[in-house]
C-alpha positions as CSV (number, residue, x, y, z in Angstrom):
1,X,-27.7,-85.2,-36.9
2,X,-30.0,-83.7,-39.0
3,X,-27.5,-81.2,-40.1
4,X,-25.1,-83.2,-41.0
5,X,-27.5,-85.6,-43.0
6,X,-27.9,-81.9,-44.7
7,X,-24.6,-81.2,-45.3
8,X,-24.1,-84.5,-47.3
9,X,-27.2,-84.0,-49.2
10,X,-27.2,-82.9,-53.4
11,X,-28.1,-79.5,-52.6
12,X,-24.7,-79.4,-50.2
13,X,-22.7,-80.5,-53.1
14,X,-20.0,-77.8,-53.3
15,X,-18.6,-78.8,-49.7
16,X,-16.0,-81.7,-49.8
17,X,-14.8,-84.2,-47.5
18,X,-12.2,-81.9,-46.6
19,X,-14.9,-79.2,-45.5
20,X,-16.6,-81.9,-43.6
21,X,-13.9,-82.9,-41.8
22,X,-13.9,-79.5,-40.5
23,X,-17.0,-79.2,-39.3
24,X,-17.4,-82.6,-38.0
25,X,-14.2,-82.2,-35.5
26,X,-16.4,-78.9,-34.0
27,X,-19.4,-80.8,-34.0
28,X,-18.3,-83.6,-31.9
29,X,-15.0,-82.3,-30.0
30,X,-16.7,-78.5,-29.5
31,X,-15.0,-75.1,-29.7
32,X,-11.4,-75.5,-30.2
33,X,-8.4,-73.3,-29.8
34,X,-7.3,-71.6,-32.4
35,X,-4.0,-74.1,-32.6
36,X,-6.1,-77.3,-32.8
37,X,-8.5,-75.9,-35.5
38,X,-5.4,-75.0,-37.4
39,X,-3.8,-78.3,-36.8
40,X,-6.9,-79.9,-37.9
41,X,-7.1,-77.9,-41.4
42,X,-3.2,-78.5,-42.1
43,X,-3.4,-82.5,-41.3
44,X,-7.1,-82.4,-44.0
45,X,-4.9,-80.0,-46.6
46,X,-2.0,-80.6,-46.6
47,X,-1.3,-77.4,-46.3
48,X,0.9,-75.6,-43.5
49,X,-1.5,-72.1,-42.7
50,X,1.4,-69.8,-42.4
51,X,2.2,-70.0,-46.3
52,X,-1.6,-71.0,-47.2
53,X,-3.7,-68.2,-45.2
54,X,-5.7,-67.3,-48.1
55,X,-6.8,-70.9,-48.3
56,X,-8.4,-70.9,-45.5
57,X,-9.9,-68.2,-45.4
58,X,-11.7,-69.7,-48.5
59,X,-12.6,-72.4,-46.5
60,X,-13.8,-70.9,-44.0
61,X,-15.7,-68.6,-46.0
62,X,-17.7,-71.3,-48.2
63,X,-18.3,-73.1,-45.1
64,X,-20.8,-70.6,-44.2
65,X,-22.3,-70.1,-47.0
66,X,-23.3,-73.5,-47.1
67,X,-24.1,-73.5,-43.4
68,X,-26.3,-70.4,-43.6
69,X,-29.1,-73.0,-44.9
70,X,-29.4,-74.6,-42.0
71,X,-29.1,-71.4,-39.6
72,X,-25.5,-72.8,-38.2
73,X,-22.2,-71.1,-38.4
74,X,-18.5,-71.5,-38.0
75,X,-17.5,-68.5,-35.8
76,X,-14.5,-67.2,-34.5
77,X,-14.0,-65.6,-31.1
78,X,-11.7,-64.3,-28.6
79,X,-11.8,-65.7,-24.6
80,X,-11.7,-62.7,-22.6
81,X,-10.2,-64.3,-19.5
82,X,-7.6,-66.1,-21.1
83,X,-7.3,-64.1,-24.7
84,X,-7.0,-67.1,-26.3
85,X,-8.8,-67.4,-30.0
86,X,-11.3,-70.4,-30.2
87,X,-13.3,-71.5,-33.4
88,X,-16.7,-73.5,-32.6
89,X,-20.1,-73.7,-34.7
90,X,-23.1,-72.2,-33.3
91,X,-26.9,-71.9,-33.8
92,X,-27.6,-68.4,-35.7
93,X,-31.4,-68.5,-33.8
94,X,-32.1,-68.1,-30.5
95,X,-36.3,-69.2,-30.3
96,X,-38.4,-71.3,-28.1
97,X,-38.2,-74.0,-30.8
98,X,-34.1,-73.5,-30.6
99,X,-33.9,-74.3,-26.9
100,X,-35.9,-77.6,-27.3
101,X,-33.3,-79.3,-28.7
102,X,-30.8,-78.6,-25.9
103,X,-30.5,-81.0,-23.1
104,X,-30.8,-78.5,-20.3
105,X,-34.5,-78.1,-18.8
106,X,-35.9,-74.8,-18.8
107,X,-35.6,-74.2,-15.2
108,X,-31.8,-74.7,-16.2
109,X,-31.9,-72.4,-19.1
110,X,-33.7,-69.8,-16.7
111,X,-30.8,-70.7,-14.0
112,X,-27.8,-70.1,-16.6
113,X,-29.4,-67.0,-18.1
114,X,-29.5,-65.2,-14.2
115,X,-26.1,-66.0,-14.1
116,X,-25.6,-64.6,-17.6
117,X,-27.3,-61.5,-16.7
118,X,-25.4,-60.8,-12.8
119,X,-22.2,-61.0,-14.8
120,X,-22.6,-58.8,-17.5
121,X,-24.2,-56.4,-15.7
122,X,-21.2,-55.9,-13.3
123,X,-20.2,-52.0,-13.6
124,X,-16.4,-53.0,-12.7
125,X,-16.4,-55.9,-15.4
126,X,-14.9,-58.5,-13.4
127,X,-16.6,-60.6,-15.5
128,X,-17.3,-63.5,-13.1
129,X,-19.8,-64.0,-10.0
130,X,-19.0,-66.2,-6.3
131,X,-20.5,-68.9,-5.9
132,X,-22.8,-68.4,-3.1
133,X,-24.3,-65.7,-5.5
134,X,-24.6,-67.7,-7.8
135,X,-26.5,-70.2,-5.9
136,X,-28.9,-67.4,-4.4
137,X,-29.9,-66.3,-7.7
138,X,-33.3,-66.3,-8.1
139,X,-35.7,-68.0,-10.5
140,X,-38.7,-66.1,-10.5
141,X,-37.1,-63.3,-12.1
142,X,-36.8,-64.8,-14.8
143,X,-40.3,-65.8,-15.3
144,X,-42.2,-64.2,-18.5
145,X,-45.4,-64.2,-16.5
146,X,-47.1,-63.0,-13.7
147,X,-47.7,-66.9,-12.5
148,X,-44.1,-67.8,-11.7
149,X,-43.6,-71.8,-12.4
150,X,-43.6,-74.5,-10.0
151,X,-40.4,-75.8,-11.6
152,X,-38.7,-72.6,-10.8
153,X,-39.8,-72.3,-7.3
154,X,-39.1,-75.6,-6.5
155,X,-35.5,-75.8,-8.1
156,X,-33.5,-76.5,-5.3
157,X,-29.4,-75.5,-4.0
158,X,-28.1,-79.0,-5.1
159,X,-29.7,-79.0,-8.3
160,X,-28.6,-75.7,-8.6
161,X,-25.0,-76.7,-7.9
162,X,-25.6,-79.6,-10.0
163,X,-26.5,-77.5,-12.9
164,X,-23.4,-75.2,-12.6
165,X,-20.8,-78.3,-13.1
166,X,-23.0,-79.2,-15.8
167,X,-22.5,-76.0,-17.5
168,X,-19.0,-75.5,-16.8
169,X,-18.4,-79.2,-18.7
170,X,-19.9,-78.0,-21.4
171,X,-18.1,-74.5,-21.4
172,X,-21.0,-72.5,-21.5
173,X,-19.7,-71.0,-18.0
174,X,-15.7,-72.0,-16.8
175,X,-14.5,-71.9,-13.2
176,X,-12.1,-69.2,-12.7
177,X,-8.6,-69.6,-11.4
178,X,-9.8,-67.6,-7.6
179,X,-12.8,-69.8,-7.3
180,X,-15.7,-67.6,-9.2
181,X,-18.1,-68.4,-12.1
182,X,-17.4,-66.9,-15.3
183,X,-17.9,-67.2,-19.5
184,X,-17.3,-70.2,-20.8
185,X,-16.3,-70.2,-24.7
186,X,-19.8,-71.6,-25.6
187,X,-21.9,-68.4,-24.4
188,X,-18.6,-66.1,-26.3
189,X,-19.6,-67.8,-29.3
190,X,-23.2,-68.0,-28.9
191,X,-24.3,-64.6,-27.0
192,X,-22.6,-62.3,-29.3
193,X,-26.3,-60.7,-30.3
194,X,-27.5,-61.3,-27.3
195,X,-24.7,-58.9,-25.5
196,X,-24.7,-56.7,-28.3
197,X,-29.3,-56.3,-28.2
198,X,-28.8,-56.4,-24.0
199,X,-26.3,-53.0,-24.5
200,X,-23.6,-54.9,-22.7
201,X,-21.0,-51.7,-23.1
202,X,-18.3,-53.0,-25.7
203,X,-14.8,-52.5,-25.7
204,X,-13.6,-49.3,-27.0
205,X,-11.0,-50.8,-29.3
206,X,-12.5,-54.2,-30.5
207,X,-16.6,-52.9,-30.3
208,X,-17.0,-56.9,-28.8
209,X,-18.6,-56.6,-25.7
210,X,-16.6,-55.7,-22.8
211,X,-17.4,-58.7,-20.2
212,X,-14.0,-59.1,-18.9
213,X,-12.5,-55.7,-19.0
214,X,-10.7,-52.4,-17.4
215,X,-12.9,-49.6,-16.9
216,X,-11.9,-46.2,-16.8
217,X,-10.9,-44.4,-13.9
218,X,-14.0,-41.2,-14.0
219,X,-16.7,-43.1,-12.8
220,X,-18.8,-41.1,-15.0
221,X,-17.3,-42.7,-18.0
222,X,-18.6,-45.7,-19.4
223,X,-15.3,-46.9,-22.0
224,X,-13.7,-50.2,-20.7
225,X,-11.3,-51.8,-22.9
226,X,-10.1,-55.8,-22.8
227,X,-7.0,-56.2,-21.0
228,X,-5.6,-57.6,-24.2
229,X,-6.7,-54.5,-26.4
230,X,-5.1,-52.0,-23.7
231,X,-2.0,-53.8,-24.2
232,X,-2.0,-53.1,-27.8
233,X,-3.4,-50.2,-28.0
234,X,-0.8,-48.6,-25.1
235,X,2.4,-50.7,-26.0
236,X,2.4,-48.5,-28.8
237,X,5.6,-46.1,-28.4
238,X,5.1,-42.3,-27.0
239,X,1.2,-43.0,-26.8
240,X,-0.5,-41.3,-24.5
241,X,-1.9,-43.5,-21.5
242,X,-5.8,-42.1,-21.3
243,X,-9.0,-42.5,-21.7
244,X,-9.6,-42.3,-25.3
245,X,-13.1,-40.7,-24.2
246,X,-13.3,-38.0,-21.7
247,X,-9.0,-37.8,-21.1
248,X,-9.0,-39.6,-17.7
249,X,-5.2,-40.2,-16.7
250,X,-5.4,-44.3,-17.2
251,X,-3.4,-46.3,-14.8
252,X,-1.8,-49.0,-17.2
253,X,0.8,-50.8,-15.9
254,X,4.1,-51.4,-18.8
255,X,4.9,-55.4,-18.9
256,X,8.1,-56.3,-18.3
257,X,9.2,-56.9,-22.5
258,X,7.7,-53.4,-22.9
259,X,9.7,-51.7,-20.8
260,X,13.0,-53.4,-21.9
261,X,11.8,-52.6,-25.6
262,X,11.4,-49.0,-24.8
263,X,14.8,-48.7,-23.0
264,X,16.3,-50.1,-26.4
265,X,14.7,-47.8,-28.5
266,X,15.9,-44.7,-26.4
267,X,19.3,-45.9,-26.2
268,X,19.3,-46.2,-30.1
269,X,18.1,-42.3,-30.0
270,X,20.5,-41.2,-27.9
271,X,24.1,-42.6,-28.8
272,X,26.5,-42.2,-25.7
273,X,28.2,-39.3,-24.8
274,X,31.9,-40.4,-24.0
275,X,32.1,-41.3,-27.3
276,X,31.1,-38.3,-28.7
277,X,33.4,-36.4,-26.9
278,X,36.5,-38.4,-27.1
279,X,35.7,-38.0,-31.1
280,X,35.4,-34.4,-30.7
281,X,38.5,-33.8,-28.5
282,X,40.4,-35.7,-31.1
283,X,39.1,-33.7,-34.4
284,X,40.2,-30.5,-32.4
285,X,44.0,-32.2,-31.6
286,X,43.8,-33.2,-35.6
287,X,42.6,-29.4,-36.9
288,X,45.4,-27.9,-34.2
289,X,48.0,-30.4,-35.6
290,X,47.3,-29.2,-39.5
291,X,46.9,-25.2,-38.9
292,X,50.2,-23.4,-39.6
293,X,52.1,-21.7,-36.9
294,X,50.7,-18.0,-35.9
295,X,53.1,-15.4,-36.6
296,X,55.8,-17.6,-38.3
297,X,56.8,-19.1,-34.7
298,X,57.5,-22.4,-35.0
299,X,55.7,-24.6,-32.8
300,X,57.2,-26.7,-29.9
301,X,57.6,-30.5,-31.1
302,X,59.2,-33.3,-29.4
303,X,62.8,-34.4,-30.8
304,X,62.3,-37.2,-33.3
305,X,64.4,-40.3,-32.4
306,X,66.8,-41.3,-35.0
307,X,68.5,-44.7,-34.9
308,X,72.5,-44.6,-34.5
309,X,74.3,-46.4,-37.7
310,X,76.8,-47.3,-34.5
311,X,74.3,-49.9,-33.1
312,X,74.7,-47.8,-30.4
313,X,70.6,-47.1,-29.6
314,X,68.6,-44.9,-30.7
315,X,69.8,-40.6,-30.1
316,X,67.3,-37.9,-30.0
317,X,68.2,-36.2,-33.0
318,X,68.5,-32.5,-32.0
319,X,67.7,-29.2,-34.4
320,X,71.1,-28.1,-36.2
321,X,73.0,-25.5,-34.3
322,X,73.1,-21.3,-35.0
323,X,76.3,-20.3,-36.4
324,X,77.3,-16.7,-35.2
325,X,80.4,-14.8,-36.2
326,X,82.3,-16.0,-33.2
327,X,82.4,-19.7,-33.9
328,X,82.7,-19.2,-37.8
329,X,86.4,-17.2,-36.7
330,X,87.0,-20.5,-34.0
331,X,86.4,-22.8,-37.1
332,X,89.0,-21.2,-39.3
């Protein structure tokens, strides 16, 4: 509340109530897809985003610059499991005095953050964790003394699985579609430094860090690349599919609309060949027609029909005879 009372304040002037609306459908619906924010600015504006993309852009952009005041911004990021885009505001400092105002406890905060940490440091980036891990995780690790806490050694299984469904509601962790624990959007948004200061490896084509991602196949190479980036990055025609690092053959596998793409581009490469050889065979019949006979023989033609003034039918009309010596005499 008390950034919102800021945002309407004299020294937040520049922002209108178009801006606000923005920020207040973040604030109190949380990240949304990239659809629903868009539907959002074009019901405010006015303005369709396909013809008005600079726009907001420019809304987007002094936003934050108001929002920068109060250590909040309105971020953009991509879900790794799903690659959908999500917008969604999030606190720019990560303190003691930050985490007071959350609602989780700190043996929580200490609970989510040893998920956080068994995930991302996955070497295959599956990017989730079982549950039975994640209820065996302990707390004490995460203690920043050598006196661990009575809260964390007393934190029990069911508040542990209690604090889970918790999280997942709030989409700082999601329940994946075979039963595991992932990401939610929240820590995407939020954990960006955190990933980045914690040397999660990022993605080789994006630089974001690589939670849900394909490794590559020498085990002594550390690139992993997003599903969604090795589709774009390999869809591309007559690219080579390998490690962009040490040369590693990769093992993508071509979607079905990529595969019927590149079968129409090499049949527009390689016209048919009956085609071209009936055209052939008929230039060579055409250049035989037109040459002139060799040695002044005249060459063998079928008898052209001519039609019989009679009515009788059509009669081959033959070549006119020879006359010798013999049938001139006869004719006298």
């Amino acid at each position: 509340m008390d950034m919102v009372r800021c945002l309407y304040s004299s020294e937040m002037a520049p922002l209108g109530w178009r801006h606000h609306t923005l920020i207040q459908a973040l604030l109190s619906r949380g990240p949304l897809k990239e659809k629903e924010f868009h539907s959002v600015f074009s019901d405010v504006t006015g303005k369709s985003l396909d013809s008005h993309q600079q726009l907001f852009n420019e809304y987007l952009r002094k936003i934050n610059m108001e929002l920068s005041y109060v250590q909040f911004e309105l971020r953009a990021c991509r879900n790794q499991y799903d690659s959908g885009v999500y917008y969604g505001m999030i606190n720019t400092i990560a303190d003691e005095q930050s985490k007071l105002g959350s609602k989780y406890t700190v043996p929580q905060i200490a609970f989510y953050k040893g998920i956080i940490e068994a995930i991302v440091q996955d070497p295959t980036a599956q990017g989730t964790i079982c549950n039975i891990d994640a209820l065996n995780i302990r707390l004490e690790n995460q203690a920043t003394s050598s006196e661990v806490p009575a809260a964390f050694r007393n934190f029990s299984m069911s508040q542990k699985e209690k604090t889970i469904q918790e999280l997942v509601i709030d989409q700082w962790l999601c329940a994946t579609s075979d039963a595991r624990i992932g990401l939610g959007i929240r820590s995407f948004l939020d954990l960006r430094s955190w990933f980045h200061n914690n040397e999660v490896p990022p993605c080789e084509v994006c630089n974001e860090a690589g939670i849900k991602a394909d490794v590559c196949p020498n085990e002594s190479c550390t690139v992993r690349m997003h599903k969604y980036c090795l589709q774009a990055k390999f869809s591309i025609q007559r690219m080579e599919k390998v490690c962009p690092k040490c040369g590693t053959q990769w093992p993508y596998v071509m979607t079905k609309s990529e595969a019927i793409e590149e079968e129409e581009e090499t049949d527009v490469q390689q016209p048919p060949m009956r085609k071209r050889q009936k055209s052939t065979r008929h230039a060579e019949e055409t250049e035989s027609n037109s040459q002139p006979p060799e040695n002044g023989q005249p060459s063998r033609r079928k008898a052209a029909v001519k039609v019989d003034p009679d009515g009788l039918g059509p009669s081959p009309e033959l070549p006119p005879r020879r006359t010798t010596r013999n049938t001139a005499r006869l004719h006298r």
